[in-house]
C-alpha positions, 0 to 999 in steps of 0.5 A: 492484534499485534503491534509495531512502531512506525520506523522511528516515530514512536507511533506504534500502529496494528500490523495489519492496516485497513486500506480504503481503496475498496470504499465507494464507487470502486467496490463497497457502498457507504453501509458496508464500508461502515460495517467494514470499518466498524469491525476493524476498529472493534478487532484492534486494527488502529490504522487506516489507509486512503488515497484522494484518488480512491473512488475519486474522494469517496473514499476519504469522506466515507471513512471520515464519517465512520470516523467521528467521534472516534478520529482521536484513536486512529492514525489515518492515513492518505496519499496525492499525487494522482489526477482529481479534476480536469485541470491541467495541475490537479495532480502531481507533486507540485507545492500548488497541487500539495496545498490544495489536495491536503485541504480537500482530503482535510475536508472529506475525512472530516479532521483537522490533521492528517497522521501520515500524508504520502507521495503517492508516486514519484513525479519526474517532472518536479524537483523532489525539494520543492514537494519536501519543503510543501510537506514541511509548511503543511506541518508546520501548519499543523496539517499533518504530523507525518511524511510518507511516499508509496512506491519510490525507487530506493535511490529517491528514498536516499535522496530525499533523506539528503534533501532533509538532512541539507535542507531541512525540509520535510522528513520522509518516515515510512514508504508504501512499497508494493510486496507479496509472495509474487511481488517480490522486487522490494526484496532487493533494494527498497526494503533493505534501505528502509531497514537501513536508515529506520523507516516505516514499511507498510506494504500494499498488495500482500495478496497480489490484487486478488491472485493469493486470495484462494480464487486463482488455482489452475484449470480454474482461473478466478476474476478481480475487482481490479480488472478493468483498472489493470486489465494485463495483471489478470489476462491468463493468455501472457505468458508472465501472467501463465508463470504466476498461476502456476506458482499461484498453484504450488504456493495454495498446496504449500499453505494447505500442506502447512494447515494454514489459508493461502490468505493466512500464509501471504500475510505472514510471509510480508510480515515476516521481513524485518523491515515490513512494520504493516500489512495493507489489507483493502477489503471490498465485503465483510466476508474479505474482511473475516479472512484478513481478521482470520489471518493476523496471528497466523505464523510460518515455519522457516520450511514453509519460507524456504519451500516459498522461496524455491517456488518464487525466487527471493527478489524477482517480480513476474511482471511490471503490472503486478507493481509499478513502472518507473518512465524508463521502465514504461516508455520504450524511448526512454530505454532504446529507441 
């Protein structure tokens, strides 16, 4: 396994992170997930990833409980944001919501800090300032030792850098951006400006929800665990949805012509740009997990890269599905009507 430090933190973190989305009710059950966990930590991997919403909280309390007694060796990660109950201000980015989430996500992983805490999206509807300055009390209170965000545009990134340096709240240190060989929209702005101004990367979605995992290849279309979540990723009759199989298909020949997996070259391909410090890998069963393990030294030949960027141009995503879409982006009022 290998090695990088976060940004500039000095945290130095396994470049492939385990991502506890699959945890709980959404895919593995508690004694999978324990195993999976087990045989992350056994293989070097020193990160894990979760979110409250994940199985909505059961996915932090199961990697809290695999965690004990071993928490110290780990930097744990976890996101709010999203709804987690009926009331109308259990969500979003707000100090009240802030406070509250970190006590609850406390609770479920079983620790008294949380190493890296991220927005899990941007949220339009309160000032940036106000969330930074949230952060900065919970780290004071010794909550948590790191501030993150997870899919921000790279003018939010710059600006809450400013709020930090004007105000002195909280400092932002890595983002969550999503980036795969068919994700490719970090690529223009997002990515360079991590680089630019020293922070973390850790990308989520390096096999595009399933689409590189080797299932997907033409006349014979694979399914997704993801599918009822996001149901237009995966339907074959869009045509953005067409393009992507078919790309799917020439990248799987390109990995075969290079004696390497289509896992094994989607992991190397992310880890290959300068500003990508990890990998997000969520595996649902231990057989996942082997293919993940399998693929964490695999390197690639720069005609291997070339040949991927003649398959999908650098910077260009098939479809605002496949990432996420801002509200100019998503609603059509915001745009021209």
């Amino acid at each position: 396994m290998q090695y990088r430090v976060l940004g500039r933190t000095g945290v130095r973190v396994s470049t492939l992170c385990l991502g506890g989305m699959m945890f709980g009710s959404w895919g593995a059950d508690e004694k999978d997930s324990r195993r999976i966990i087990d045989s992350a930590l056994d293989a070097g991997i020193n990160m894990i990833d979760t979110a409250d919403i994940y199985s909505a909280g059961e996915s932090e309390t199961l990697v809290g409980a695999a965690l004990a007694g071993r928490r110290d060796s780990v930097v744990l990660a976890t996101k709010f944001h999203n709804r987690m109950g009926p009331d109308i201000n259990q969500a979003g980015n707000s100090r009240r919501w802030i406070m509250r989430a970190c006590e609850d996500s406390l609770r479920r992983l079983n620790t008294d800090h949380i190493d890296l805490y991220q927005v899990h999206r941007p949220d339009e509807s309160c000032a940036a300032e106000e969330t930074l300055a949230a952060l900065a009390t919970l780290i004071e209170q010794g909550k948590i030792r790191y501030v993150g965000t997870s899919t921000f545009p790279a003018s939010e990134i710059v600006e809450n850098l400013w709020l930090h340096e004007r105000h002195r709240v909280a400092k932002v240190v890595c983002e969550q951006p999503p980036y795969s060989m068919l994700s490719r929209g970090a690529e223009v702005d997002v990515l360079p400006t991590c680089l630019r101004y020293g922070l973390g990367v850790i990308v989520w979605a390096p096999l595009s929800g399933g689409w590189l995992s080797g299932a997907w290849r033409a006349g014979a279309p694979g399914t997704s665990s993801r599918l009822n979540r996001v149901p237009s990723r995966y339907d074959i009759s869009l045509p953005s949805n067409q393009r992507k199989l078919e790309a799917v298909e020439q990248l799987a020949e390109l990995a075969e012509s290079a004696g390497l997996t289509l896992i094994q070259m989607a992991l190397a391909f992310v880890l290959r740009h300068p500003a990508v410090t990890a990998a997000i890998v969520g595996p649902r069963t231990m057989e996942h997990m082997a293919g993940y393990l399998d693929a964490a030294d695999a390197q690639l030949e720069d005609s291997v890269l070339d040949r991927i960027d003649e398959i999908v141009t650098p910077g260009t995503d098939f479809s605002w599905s496949d990432v996420w879409a801002p509200p100019g982006i998503a609603d059509a009022a915001r745009r021209r009507r």
